[in-house]
C-alpha positions, 0 to 999 in steps of 0.5 A: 229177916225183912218183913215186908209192908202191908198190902194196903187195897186201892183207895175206894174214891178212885173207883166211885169218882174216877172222873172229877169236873174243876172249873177256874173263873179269871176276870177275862175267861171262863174254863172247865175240865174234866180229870181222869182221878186215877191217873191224873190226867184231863179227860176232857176241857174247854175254855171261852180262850178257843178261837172257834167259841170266842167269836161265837160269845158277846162276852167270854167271862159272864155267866151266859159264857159260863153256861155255853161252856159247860153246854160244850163240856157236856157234849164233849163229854158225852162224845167220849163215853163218860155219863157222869162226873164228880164236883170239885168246888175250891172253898170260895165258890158256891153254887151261884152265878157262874159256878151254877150256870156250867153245872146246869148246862152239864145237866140239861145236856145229859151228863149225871153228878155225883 
């Protein structure tokens, strides 16, 4: 006779942080995405690498750049229905400079952290 394994109920991070927001800082650029948790895949980005934001940037990786793009972000967001995201924060970052400038330009758009 074979038992079979337990059912094992959906994990509960899934449905209360379906939507995580990861930023990437290089020494040239600035880029931020918004992950759909579940599926694993992007729900929304944007970069200072997008010919149509470069000309429109003095500098594409200062903490201005940073700033404009979560503006963007936000707006993208909110375009596709989703009010709120979650933070990822890799260990080296803190919430200071850049890190800070894209998280309080998705709350001045409107767009809720969790």
């Amino acid at each position: 006779m074979v038992i079979p394994p337990p059912v094992r109920p959906p994990r509960i991070t899934n449905y209360l942080k379906p939507y995580v927001l990861k930023m990437h800082f290089t020494n040239k650029y600035v880029s931020a995405q918004v992950i759909h948790a579940p599926t694993a895949t992007v729900a929304s980005a944007a970069s200072s690498q997008e010919k149509t934001l470069r000309s429109s940037m003095d500098s594409t990786r200062d903490v201005a750049a940073a700033g404009k793009i979560g503006k963007i972000l936000g707006e993208r967001l909110l375009l596709k229905d989703i009010p709120a995201v979650a933070i990822h924060l890799k260990r080296e970052q803190r919430y200071h400079g850049k890190v800070k400038a894209v998280i309080d330009s998705l709350r001045e758009v409107g767009v809720k952290l969790l």
